[in-house]
N, C-alpha and C positions, 0 to 999 in steps of 0.2 A: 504494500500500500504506500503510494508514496505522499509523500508531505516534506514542511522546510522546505529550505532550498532545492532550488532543483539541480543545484553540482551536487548534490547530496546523495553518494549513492553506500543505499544497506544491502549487502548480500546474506541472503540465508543460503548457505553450501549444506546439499542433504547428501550426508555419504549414507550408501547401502553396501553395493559391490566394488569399491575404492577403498579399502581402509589404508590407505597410505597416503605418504606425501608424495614419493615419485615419481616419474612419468604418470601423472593427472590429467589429462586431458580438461576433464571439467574442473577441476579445481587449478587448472592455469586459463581458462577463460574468468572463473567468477575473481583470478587476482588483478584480469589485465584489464576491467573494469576501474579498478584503482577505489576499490572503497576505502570509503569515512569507515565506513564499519564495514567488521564481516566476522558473522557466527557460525561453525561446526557443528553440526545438528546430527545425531541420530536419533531417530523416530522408533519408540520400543513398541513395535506393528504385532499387535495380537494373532494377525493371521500367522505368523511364521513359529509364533510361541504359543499357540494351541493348535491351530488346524496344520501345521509341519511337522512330520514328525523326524524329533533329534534329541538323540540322546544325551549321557552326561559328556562324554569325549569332545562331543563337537560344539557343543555348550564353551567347556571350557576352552577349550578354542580360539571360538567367536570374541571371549572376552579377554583373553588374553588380545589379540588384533586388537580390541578396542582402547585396551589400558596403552599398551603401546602406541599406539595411535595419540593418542592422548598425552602421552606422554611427552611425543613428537615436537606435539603444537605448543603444548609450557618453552621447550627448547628454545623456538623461535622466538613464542613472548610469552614473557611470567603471566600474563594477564589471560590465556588463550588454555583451552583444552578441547575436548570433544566433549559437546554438550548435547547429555544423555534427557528426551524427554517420553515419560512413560504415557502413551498414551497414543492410539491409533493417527497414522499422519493423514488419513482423511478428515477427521474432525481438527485434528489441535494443528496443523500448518495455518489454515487461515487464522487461528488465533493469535498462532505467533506472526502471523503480515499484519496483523493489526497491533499486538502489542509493542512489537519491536521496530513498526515503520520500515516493511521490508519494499526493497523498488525491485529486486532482482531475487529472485528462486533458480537455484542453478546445481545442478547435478548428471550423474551420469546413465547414459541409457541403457533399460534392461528389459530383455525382449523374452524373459517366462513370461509366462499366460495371465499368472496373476501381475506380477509386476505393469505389463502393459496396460490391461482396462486400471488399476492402481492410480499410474502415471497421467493418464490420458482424462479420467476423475481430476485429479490434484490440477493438470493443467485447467483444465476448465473452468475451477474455482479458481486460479493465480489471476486467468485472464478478466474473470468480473469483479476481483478485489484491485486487479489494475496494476498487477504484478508481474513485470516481465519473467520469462522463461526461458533460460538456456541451457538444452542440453547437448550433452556431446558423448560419444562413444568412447570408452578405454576399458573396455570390458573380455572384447573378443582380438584378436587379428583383423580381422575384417565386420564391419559393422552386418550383420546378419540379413538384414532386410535389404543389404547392397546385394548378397553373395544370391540372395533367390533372386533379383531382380534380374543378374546378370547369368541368373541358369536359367531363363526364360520363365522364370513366375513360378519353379516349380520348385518341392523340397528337395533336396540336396544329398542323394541316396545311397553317393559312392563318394573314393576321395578324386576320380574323374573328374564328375563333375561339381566339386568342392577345387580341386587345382585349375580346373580351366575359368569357373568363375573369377575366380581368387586372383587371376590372369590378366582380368578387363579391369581389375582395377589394381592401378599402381604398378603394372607388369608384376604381380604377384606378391607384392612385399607388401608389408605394410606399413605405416607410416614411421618414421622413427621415433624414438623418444623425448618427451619435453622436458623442460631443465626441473628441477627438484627448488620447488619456494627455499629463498634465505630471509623470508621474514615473513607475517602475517601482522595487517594490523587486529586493531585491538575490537574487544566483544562494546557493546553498550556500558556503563557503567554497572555496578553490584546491582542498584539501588532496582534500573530498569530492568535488568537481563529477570530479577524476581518474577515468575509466575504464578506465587500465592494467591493473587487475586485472582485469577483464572477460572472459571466452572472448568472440574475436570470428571471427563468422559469415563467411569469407570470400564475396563476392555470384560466383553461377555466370557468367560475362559468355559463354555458348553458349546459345543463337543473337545474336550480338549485330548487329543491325541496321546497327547506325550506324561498323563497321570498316572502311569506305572513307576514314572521316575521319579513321583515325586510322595517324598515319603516326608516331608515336614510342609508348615504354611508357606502357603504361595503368597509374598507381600511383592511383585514385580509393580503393580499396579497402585499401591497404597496411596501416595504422593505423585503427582506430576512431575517433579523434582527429583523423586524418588523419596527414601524414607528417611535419607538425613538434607534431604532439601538443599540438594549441592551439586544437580546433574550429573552425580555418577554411576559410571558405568557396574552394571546388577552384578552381584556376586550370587555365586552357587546357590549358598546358603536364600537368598530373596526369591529364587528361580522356584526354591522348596526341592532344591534337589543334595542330596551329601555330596558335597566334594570329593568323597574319599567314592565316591561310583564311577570320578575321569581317570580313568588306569592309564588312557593311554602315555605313549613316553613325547608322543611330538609335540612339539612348542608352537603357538600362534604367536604374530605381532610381523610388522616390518622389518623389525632389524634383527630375527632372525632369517627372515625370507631372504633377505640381501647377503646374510653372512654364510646361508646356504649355496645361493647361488654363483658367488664372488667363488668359496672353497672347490665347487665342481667345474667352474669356468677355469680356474687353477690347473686343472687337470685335462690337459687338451688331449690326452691321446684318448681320455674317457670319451669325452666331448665330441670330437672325430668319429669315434669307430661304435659308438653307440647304436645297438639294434637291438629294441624292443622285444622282439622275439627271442631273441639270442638270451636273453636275463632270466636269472632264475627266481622260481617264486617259492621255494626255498630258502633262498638267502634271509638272515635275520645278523643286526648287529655286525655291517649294517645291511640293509637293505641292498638290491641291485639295482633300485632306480631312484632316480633323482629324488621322488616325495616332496615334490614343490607343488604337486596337484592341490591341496587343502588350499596355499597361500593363492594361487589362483583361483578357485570359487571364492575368498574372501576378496579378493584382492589388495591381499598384504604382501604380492610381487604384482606386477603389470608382465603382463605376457610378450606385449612387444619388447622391456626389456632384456626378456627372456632370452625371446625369438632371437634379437639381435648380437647380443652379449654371443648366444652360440653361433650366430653367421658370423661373427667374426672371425671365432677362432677355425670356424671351416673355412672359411676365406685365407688365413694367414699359410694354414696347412693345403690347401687347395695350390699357393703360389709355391710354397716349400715340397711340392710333387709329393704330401702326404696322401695317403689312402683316406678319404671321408664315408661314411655311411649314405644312404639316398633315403628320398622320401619314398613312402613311407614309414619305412622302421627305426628310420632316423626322430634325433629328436625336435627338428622344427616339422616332421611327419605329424609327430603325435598331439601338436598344439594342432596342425591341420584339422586333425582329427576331433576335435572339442569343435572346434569352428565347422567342419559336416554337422556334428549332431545340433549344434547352436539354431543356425538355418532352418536345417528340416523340422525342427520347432519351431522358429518363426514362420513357416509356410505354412504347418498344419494347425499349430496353435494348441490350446489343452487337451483336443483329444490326441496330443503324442505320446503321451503318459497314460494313454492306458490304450485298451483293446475296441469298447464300443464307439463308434460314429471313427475312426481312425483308418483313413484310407489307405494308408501303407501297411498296414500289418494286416498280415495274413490271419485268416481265423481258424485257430485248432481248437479242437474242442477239450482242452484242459478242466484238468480237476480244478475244484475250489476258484471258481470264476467268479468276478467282482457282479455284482448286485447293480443291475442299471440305475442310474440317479435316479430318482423319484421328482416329482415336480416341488412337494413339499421341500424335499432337501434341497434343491437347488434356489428355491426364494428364502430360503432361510438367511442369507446373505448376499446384498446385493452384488458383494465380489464375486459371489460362486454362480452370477447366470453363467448357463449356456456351458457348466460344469467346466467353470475351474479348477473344481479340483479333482482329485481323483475319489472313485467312489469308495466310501470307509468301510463297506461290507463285502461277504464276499458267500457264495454257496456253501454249504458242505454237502457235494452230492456223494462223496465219500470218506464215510468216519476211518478207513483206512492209509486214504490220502492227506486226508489232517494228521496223523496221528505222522506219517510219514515230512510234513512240512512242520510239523513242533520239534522233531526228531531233529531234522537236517538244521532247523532254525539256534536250537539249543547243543548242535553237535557233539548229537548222540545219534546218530546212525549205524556206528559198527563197519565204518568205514574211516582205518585212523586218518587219511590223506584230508578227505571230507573234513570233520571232524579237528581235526588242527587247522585248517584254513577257518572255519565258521569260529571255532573261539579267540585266535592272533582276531577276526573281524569284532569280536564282541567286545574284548579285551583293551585293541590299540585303534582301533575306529580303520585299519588300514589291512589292504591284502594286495598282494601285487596284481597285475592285471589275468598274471595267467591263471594264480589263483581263484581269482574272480569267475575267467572262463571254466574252470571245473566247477566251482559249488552253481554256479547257472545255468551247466549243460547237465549237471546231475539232477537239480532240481523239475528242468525241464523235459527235452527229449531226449536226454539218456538216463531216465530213472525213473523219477517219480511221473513225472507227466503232470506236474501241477503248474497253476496257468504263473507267466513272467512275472505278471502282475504282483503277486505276492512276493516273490525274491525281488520287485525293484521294492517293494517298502521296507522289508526287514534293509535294504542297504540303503533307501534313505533317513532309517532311523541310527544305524551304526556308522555308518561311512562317514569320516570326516572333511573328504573331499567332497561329498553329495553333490552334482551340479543335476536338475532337472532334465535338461537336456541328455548330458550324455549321461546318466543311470538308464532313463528307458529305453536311449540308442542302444548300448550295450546290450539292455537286456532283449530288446527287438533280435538285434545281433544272434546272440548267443543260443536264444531258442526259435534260430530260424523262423521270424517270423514278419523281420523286414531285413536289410542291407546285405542277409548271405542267408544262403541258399541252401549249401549243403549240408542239409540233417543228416545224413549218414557216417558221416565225419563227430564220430563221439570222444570224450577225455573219458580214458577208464580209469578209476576212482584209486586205480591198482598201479596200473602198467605207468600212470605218467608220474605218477608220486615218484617211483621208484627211478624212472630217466634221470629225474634233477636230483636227487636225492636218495644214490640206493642204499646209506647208510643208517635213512630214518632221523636224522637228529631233527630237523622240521620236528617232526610227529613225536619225538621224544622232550621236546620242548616243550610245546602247546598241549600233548596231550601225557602228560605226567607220569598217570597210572600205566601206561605203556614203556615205560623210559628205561628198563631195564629188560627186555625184550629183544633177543637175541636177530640182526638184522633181516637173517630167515623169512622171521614170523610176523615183522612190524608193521608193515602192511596188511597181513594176512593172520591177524592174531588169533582167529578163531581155529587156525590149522594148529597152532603149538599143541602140545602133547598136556595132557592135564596136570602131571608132575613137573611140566617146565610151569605152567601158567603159575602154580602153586612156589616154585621157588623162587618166580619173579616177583612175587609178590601180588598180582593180579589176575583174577577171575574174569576168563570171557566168557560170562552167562544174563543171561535175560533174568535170574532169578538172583535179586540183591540178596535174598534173605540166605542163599547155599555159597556164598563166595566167600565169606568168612572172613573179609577183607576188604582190600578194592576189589571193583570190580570195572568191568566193561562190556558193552551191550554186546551182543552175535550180530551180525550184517542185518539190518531191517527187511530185507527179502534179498534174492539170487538176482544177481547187477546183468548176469549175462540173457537171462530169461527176460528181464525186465528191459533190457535195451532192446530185445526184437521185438515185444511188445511196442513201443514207444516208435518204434522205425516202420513197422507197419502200419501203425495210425496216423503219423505224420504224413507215410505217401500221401494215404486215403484222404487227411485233409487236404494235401495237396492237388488231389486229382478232385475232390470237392471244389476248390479255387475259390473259398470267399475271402472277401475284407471285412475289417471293423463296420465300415459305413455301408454293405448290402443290407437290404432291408429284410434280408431273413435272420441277420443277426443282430438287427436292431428289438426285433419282433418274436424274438426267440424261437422262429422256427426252422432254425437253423437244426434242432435236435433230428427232424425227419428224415435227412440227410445223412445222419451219420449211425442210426438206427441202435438197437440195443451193442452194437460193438466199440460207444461211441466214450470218450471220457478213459480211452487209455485202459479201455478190458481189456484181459488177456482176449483174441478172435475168437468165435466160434465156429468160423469154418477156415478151412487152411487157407493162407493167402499165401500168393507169390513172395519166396525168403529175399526179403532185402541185404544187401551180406553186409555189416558195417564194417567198419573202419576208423580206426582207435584214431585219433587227432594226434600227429605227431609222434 
């Protein structure tokens, strides 16, 4: 709202997906404005802290980035931090343009489903309080709504056409980085920046997601100000979450984002010869990949200057006739790769994230299928027309199939490979990717046959990298059901444990009660002999009460019976050929099609053996 002079310019800067200071994109347009003032805002948005679900890992996280953050801007000026306000930024922004005498609202652009009707709401209220609006992109490599424009309007299904997009603008590159603020002026005075006078919106927390975590009061929302009336940023404790539930080991903020990336940019023949595929998901202490994915979904690193920091050193090595890696499996492949899934959500919009109305995915007929929105659910909030979000319920057309996705969720399947990937996820919020592809391809069409849908929630409630876009890419991915094709192509839960890893220590790590288990058997513990099980100290029985001990479950069914199962009904969906948005599978009659053999039975009449093939 503007007022005074008219040289008089107020910026409200709203970080969401920026938490840093450098390479800003939007936070060096709201400096080059040259405000009289300018306030650091985050908006504590109900929708992310009830209706998203995140755990304690990522939690902690989040607030690490923001203390840090915060931290930053005292640096600059003693007077300056991130100023934390609890309360939906559709209601309380226009409060703060009018209490504060904002002329300019300036932040950066973010093209999830909710984020956009969000943004495109808050613009429309800036423009009739008389608030200019600038935003700008530092989110992706390529601004996402460019990359569909320049695939001809369409999503973005391969990294094809995600590199020849990528092509028409800037010949591929993207923009370089901008200089990092050496100073910020100052906020309003104490006296003004006060928002005690305020009516404040208490945030509705029903349906709240994430109330498993939360085992003490929820005070997020007490104060506008928060609860000591000083805009800062929530601790565990406020969230109503124990502290002692964030196990995992990785750190949030900018300046370890930098000090990561600085230490690996160090290392040019890493840097150089790096190929995704080639790393193992095995590795712990450290890791085999870089694990700057989290500081990217926060944006406590900037990707371009990821991207460039590593064109460098392939440029230096490039003139010096060193060997480089290529895209793909290289690592400005894999920023590509976030920027395909980024698009093909901008194109499709919310229903990317799940199965109904979702014209790229394929429709199988999985166990435990989401629950179509209801009309009531979806006017429940005016953010969730037109189902923003994903639907919260799901079928049980099989109490076997549940029993089997509580299994694989709490990794207890009896598959140790499994079973250490699902708890290092539970545990450190992180699995490598190739990890990822086995508890996905298990979960999916090499095991259980239970729908994607369920394994992208469980990893967007643990995963501390969670980005919308690329969870239900990947998981599209993975249970063949958009960007790859070949379902015959399975991770056996046995054979690839054992590739990267034929000495079990992975699986003697994460999974404890096995850790004495002769290499033999560590994969296959239910083959040891009952006097080995007994001298190792652990019992492979389904029956706690006879192991007299530890114990560990027996395999939850036969992997190799249950993979032909799952290969012969994926053909059959396949030669079915529907999408998310057919109107049979909007209208559920989509079942007639697939007839009693339908949801992953073992067949009842012989079909043609499809012969799989173990993945690598």
């Amino acid at each position: 709202m503007k007022s005074g002079s008219a040289s008089k310019v107020v910026v409200l800067y709203w970080h969401r997906t920026d938490l840093r200071l450098h390479d800003s994109p939007a936070l060096h347009a709201a400096l080059a404005l040259k405000p009289s003032v300018f306030i650091p805002v985050w908006t504590w948005d109900p929708h992310y802290v009830y209706r998203a679900r995140v755990g304690p890992n990522r939690w902690r996280f989040l607030l690490e980035c923001q203390n840090d953050l915060s931290k930053s801007y005292t640096k600059l000026n003693p007077k300056q931090k991130l100023w934390l306000v609890r309360e939906a930024p559709q209601t309380v922004l226009p409060k703060l343009w009018k209490k504060w005498g904002i002329t300019h609202l300036v932040f950066e652009k973010d093209t999830d489903p909710y984020a956009r009707e969000r943004d495109e709401a808050i613009v429309r209220l800036a423009e009739d309080a008389g608030v200019e609006v600038i935003v700008r992109m530092g989110r992706n490599l390529f601004d996402p709504d460019d990359l569909v424009r320049k695939n001809g309007g369409k999503p973005t299904m391969s990294m094809t056409h995600t590199e020849k997009a990528a092509e028409k603008i800037n010949g591929g590159q993207p923009d370089r980085p901008v200089e990092t603020p050496k100073s910020v002026p100052d906020p309003w005075e104490k006296d003004r920046m006060d928002l005690s006078d305020l009516e404040h919106e208490i945030a509705n927390p029903t349906p709240d997601l994430n109330a498993d975590h939360r085992g003490t009061k929820d005070k997020q929302y007490t104060q506008i100000m928060g609860p000591n009336n000083d805009f800062g940023v929530p601790t565990m404790e406020e969230i109503g979450i124990d502290p002692s539930l964030a196990t995992t080991p990785h750190r949030g903020g900018e300046s370890v984002a930098l000090k990561t990336l600085a230490d690996l940019i160090a290392d040019e023949e890493y840097i150089g010869t790096f190929e995704k595929p080639k790393s193992s998901p095995a590795a712990f202490e450290p890791q085999s990949t870089t694990l700057l994915s989290p500081h990217l979904h926060f944006g406590s690193l900037s990707i371009r200057k990821y991207w460039w920091d590593v064109d460098d050193v392939m440029t230096k090595r490039r003139k010096a006739k060193k060997p480089n890696a290529s895209v793909p499996v290289n690592l400005p492949g894999q920023l590509l790769f976030r920027d395909m899934y980024f698009a093909a959500q901008a194109a499709i919009g919310a229903p990317f994230a799940r199965i109904h109305g979702n014209k790229v995915a394929r429709f199988i007929d999985w166990h435990l299928q989401s629950k179509p929105l209801q009309t009531a659910e979806k006017d429940e909030d005016a953010m969730e027309e037109d189902g923003a979000l994903p639907a919260r319920d799901y079928e049980i057309d099989s109490p076997e199939a549940e029993e089997w996705f509580q299994r694989w969720k709490a990794g207890r399947t009896g598959f140790p490979w499994i079973d250490a990937l699902m708890r290092q996820l539970r545990s450190e919020g992180w699995i490598h990717h190739l990890g990822r592809h086995s508890v996905a391809c298990f979960l999916t069409r090499g095991g259980c046959y239970v729908s994607w849908e369920r394994g992208a929630e469980v990893f967007e409630e643990l995963l501390i990298d969670h980005e919308a876009a690329s969870n239900a890419g990947n998981w599209m991915w993975l249970s063949c059901t958009a960007f790859f094709a070949q379902f015959y192509r399975c991770y056996s839960p046995i054979a690839f444990g054992k590739k990267w890893d034929p000495n079990g220590d992975f699986v003697r790590r994460y999974v404890p009660e096995l850790a004495k288990f002769d290499k033999k058997f560590i994969y296959e513990p239910w083959k040891a002999p009952i006097a080995d099980q007994k001298k190792w100290g652990c019992r492979v029985t389904n029956d706690d009460s006879a192991a007299g001990g530890q114990s560990y479950p027996k395999p939850m069914f036969d992997f190799d019976k249950r993979r032909q199962i799952c290969l012969d009904n994926m053909k059959h969906a396949y030669d079915v050929g529907l999408h998310g948005n057919d109107e049979k599978v909007l209208d559920g009659s989509w079942s007639k099609l697939f007839g009693e053999n339908g949801g992953g039975e073992e067949p009842k009449k012989k079909k043609q053996k499809t012969e799989p093939e173990d993945e690598e």
